[in-house]
Residue frames relative to the residue before (quaternion, step in Angstrom):
aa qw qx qy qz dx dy dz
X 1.0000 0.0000 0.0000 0.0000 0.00 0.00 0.00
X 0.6504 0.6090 -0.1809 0.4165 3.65 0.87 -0.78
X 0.4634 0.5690 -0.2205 0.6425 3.08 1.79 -1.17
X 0.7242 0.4177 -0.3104 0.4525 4.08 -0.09 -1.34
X 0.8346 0.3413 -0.2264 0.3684 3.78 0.87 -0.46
X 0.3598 0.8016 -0.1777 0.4432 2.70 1.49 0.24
X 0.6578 0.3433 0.0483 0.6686 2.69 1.48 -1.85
X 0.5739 0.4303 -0.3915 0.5763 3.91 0.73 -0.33
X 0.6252 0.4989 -0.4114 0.4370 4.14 0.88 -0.51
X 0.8715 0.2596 -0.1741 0.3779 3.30 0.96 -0.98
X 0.4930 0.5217 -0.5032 0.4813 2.93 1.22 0.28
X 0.4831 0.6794 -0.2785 0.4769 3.90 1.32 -0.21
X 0.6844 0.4270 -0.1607 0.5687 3.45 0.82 -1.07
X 0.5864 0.3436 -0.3080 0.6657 3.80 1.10 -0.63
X 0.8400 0.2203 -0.4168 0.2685 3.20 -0.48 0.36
X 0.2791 0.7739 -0.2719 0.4993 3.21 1.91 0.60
X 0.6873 0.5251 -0.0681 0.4972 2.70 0.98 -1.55
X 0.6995 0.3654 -0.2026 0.5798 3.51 0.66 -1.25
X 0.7459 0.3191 -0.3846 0.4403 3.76 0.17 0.20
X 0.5041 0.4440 -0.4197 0.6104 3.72 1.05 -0.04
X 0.7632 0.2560 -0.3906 0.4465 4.17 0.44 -0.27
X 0.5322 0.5567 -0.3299 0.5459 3.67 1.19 -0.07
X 0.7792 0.1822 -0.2763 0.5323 3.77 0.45 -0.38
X 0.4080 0.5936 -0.5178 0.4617 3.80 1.20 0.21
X 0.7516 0.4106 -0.1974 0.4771 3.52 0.68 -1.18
X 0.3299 0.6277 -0.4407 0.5504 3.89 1.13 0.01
X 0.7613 0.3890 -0.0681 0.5142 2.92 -0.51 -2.20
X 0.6712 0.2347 -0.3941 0.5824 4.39 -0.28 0.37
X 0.6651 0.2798 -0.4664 0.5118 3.89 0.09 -0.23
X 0.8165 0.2393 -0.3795 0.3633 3.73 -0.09 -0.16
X 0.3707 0.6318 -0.3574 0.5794 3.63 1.46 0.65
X 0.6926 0.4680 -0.1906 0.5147 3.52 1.28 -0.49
X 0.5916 0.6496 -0.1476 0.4542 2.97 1.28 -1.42
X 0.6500 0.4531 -0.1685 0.5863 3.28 0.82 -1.73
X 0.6819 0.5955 -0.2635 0.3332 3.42 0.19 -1.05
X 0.6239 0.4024 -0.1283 0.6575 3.89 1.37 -1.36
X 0.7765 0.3665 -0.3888 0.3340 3.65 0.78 -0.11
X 0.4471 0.5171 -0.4442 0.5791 3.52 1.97 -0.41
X 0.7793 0.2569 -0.3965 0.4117 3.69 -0.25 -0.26
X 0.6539 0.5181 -0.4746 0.2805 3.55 0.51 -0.25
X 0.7096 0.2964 -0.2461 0.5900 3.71 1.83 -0.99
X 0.6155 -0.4239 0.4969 0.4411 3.89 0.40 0.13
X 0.2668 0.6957 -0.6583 0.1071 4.14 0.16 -0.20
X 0.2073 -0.6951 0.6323 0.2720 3.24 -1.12 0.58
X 0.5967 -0.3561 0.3992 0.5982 3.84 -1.30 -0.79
X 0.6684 0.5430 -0.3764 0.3415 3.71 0.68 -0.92
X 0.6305 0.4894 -0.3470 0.4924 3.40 0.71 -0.84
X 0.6701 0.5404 -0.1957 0.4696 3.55 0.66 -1.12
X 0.3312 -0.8499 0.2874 0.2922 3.27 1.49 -0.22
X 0.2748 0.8820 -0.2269 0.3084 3.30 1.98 0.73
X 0.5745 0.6767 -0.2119 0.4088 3.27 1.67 -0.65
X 0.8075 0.0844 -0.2140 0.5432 3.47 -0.70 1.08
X 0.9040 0.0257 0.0796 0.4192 3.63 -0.74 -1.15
X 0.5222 -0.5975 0.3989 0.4595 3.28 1.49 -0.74
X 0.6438 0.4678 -0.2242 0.5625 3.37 0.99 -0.05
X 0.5881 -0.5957 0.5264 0.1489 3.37 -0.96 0.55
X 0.4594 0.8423 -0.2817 -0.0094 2.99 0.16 1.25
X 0.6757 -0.4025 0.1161 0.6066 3.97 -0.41 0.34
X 0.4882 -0.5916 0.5466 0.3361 3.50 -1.35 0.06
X 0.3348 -0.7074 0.5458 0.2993 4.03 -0.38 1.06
X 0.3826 -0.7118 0.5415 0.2315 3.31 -1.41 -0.55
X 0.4416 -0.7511 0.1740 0.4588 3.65 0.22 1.73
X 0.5635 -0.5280 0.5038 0.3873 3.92 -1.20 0.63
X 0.4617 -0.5670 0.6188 0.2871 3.20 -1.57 0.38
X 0.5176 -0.6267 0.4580 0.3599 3.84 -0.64 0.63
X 0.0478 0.7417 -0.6551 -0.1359 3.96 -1.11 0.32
X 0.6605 0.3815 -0.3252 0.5590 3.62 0.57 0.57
X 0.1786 0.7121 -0.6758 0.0658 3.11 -1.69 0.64
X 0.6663 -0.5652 0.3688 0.3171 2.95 -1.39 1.35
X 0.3992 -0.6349 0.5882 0.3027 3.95 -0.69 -0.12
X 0.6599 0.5327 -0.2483 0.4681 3.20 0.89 -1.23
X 0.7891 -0.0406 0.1723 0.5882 3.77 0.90 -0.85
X 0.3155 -0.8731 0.3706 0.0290 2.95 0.35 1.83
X 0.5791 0.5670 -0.3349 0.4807 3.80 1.66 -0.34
X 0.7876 0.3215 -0.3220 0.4154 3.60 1.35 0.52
X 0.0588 -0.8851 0.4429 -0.1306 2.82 -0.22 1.57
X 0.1724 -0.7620 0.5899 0.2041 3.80 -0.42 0.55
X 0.6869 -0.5334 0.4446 0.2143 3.55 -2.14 0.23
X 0.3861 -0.7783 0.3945 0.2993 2.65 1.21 -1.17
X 0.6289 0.5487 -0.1947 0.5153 2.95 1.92 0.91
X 0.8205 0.0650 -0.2197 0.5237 3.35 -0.38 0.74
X 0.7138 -0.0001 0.0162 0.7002 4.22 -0.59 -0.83
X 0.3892 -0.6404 0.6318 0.1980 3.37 -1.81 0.80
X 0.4261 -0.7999 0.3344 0.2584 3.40 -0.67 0.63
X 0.6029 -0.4679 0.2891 0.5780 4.43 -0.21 1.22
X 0.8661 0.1429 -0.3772 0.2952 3.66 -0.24 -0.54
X 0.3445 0.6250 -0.5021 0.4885 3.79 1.44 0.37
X 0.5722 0.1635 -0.4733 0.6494 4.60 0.59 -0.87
X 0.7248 0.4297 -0.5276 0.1082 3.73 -0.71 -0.59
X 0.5697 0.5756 -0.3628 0.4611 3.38 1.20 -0.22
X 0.5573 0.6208 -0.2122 0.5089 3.51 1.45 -0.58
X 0.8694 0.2536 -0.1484 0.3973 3.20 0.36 -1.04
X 0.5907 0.4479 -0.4462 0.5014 3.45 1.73 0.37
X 0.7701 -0.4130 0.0935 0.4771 3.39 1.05 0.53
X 0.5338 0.6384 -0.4397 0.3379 3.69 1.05 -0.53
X 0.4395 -0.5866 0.6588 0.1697 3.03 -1.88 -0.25
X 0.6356 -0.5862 0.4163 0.2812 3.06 -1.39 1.12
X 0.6017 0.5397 -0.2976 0.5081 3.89 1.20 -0.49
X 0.4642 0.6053 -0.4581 0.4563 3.26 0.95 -0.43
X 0.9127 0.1593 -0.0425 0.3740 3.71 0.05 -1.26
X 0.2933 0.6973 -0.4782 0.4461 3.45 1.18 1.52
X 0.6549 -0.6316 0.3832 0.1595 2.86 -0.82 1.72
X 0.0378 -0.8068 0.5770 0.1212 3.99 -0.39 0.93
X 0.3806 -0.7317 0.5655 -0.0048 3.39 -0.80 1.77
């Protein structure tokens, strides 16, 4: 019995093999393909839908700023994503992120 699975492992692993070098070679001919057809028509990533996340996606509308530097009131962050050097430096000398919200 040990012998029959043995052989059902390796005959398993060979054919593993041959489809990981069969769809490697796929996957580089239509990489080429794709490749000779972005340079032959100009595609961009956007068109190609390639831009940002991979997905296609709507176009946002620019945030309204809710922070601003005290020091220089013409720099002002959303409040999204990386904080900007003088947003930690205001932090790490003790302030608070309330401190430097915009009053509407």
């Amino acid at each position: 019995m040990d012998n029959e699975l043995d052989l059902l492992e390796k005959q398993i692993a060979e054919l593993q093999g041959k489809y990981k070098v069969l769809l490697d070679n796929k996957r580089a001919d239509a990489l080429q393909a794709t490749r000779q057809a972005v340079r032959q028509y100009g595609f961009t990533a956007s068109e190609l839908g390639l831009s940002g996340s991979g997905a296609a996606k709507k176009p946002s509308s620019p945030k309204e700023p809710k922070y601003a530097n005290p020091a220089n009131p013409e720099q002002t962050w959303v409040g999204r994503g990386a904080s900007p050097k003088w947003v930690k430096a205001h932090i790490e000398t003790g302030g608070t992120l309330e401190q430097l919200l915009i009053k509407r």
